[in-house]
N, C-alpha and C positions, 0 to 999 in steps of 0.2 A: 684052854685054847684048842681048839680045830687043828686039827695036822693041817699044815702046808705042803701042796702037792706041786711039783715043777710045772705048771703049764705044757712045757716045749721042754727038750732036749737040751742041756746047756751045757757046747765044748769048752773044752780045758784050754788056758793060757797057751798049752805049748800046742794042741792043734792050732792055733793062730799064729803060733808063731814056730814053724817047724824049725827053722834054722838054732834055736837053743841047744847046744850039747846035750846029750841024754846025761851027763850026772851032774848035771845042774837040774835039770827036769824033775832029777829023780830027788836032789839033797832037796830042793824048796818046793817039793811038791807040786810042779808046775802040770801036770799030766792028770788032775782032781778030774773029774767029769760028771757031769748029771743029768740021767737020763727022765726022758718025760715021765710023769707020775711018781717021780723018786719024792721022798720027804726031806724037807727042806728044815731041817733044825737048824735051833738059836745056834749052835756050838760051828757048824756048817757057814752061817753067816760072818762069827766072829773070827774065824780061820780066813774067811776072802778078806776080809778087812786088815789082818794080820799079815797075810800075802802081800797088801801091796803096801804096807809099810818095811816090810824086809824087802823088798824089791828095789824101793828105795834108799835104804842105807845099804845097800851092797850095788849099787850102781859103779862106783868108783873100783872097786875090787872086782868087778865081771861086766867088761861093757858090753855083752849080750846083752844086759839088762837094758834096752835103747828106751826112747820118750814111749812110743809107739806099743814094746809091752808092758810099760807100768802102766798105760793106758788102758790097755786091753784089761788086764788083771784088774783094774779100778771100776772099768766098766760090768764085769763080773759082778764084783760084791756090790756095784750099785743096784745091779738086775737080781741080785740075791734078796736085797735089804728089801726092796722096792716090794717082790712078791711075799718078803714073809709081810710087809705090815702091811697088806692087803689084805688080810684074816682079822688083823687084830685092829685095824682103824676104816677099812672098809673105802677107801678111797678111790671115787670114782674114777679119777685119773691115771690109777697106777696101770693099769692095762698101756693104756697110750702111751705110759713112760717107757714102759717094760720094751713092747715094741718098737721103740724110738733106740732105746738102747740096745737092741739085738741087730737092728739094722747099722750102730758105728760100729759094733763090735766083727758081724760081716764083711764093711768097706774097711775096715782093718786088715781083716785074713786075706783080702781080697789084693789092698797094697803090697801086702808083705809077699804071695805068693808070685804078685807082678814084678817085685822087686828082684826076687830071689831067680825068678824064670830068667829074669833081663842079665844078670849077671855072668849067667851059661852063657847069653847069646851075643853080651859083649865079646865074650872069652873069646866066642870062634870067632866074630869079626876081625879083632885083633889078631888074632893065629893067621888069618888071612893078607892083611896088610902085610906082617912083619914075613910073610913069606913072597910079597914081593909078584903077586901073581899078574898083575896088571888090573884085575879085576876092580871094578867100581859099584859092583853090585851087594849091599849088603843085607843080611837078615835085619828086616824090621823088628825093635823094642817094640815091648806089649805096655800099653798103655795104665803109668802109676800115676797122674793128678784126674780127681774126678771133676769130668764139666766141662762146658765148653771154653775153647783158649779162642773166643772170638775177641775179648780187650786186649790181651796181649797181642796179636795176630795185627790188629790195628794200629795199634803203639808204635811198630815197626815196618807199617806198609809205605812204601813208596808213594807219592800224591799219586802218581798215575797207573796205579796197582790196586783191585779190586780184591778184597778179599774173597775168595772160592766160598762156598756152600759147605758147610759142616759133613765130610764125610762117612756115612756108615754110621755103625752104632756105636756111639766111641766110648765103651762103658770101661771099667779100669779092668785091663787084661788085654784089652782088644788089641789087634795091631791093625794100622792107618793101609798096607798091604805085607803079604808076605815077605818080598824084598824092598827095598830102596835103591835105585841106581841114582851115586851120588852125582854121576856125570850130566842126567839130563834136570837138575834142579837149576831152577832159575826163581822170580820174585814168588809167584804165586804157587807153585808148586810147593817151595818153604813155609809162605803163609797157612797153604793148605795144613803141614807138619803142627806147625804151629799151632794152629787152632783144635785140629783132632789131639794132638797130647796137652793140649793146656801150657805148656811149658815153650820159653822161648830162646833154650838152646845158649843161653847168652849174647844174643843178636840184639843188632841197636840198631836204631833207624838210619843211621850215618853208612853202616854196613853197605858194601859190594856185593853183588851177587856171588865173586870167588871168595872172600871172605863168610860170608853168610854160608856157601857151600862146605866150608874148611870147619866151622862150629858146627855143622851137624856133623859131618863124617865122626870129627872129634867127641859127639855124644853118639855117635855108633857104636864107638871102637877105643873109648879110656875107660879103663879101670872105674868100676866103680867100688870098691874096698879099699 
């Protein structure tokens, strides 16, 4: 058989997921990497396959290990498997898969780093609050559900509330503006929130405008750990 040569460049579990302690990274291997034109052996394939079976029985003993990187690590050895039996059964489609699966494995890294940034910027909001400043002005979250929140946004519009225009490019990372002033929210400016993150804050259609105002502040500024 043909050597198997990488196509592309393929990052390690823990680039995707940087928040993993480094002696986890380093006891399971999580830090593998493969660069474009590297050779892709059988022994290389059954090591990703092996990854994300240990990843799975030690979930319970290290909950770093979340849904998201046995995912990631799954999607690996899928993109591994995919391109060695591309030599050896010649499958037209494996291309199309291969890139189908470099692109979850991206909006993966792409969650997690949105996740991990949000976290910082909950922190300060809350340091804010709990100091009492008066201020209602907070650091806008960067955008983690991909897509448009136009069914949710509707779910919860008032009959006599139009939902706004999809703002900006609302790709996952993004943020809807740099700050939030939670004082000047009222229906459609939350709609707006709504739809640019996907996500609906826990609001219901029954909601007040000072209630609906008090679940975002609330997803400004809780903990998310």
């Amino acid at each position: 058989m043909a050597q198997v040569l990488a196509p592309f460049a393929l990052p390690s579990v823990a680039t995707a997921h940087p928040a993993i302690p480094a002696n986890l990274v380093q006891a399971f291997g999580l830090d593998n990497t493969l660069a474009q034109g590297a050779v892709i052996t059988t022994q290389a394939v059954q090591e990703a396959d092996a990854l994300v079976q240990s990843l799975q029985a030690n979930k319970s003993l290290h909950p770093e290990f979340t849904a998201d990187v046995v995912q990631t690590a799954n999607d690996r050895a899928h993109m591994l498997s995919k391109i060695h039996a591309e030599v050896a059964f010649n499958d037209p489609n494996t291309l199309q898969n291969i890139l189908a699966t470099l692109q979850r494995l991206e909006a993966s890294q792409a969650r997690v780093e949105a996740r991990l940034e949000n976290a910082g910027i909950v922190k300060r909001n809350r340091l804010q609050l709990s100091n009492n400043s008066g201020s209602t002005v907070y650091i806008a979250r960067r955008k983690q559900v991909a897509g448009d929140g136009l069914a949710l946004a509707t779910a919860v519009a008032p009959a006599n509330v139009v939902v706004p225009a999809l703002q900006g490019n609302s790709v996952v990372g993004a943020a809807f503006n740099p700050t939030i002033d939670v004082h000047t929210l009222n229906h459609a400016p939350i709609l707006s929130l709504i739809r640019f993150y996907n996500e609906d804050f826990g609001i219901t259609l029954q909601d007040t405008v000072p209630i609906r105002v008090q679940k975002v502040t609330n997803w400004l500024t809780e903990p998310m750990f």
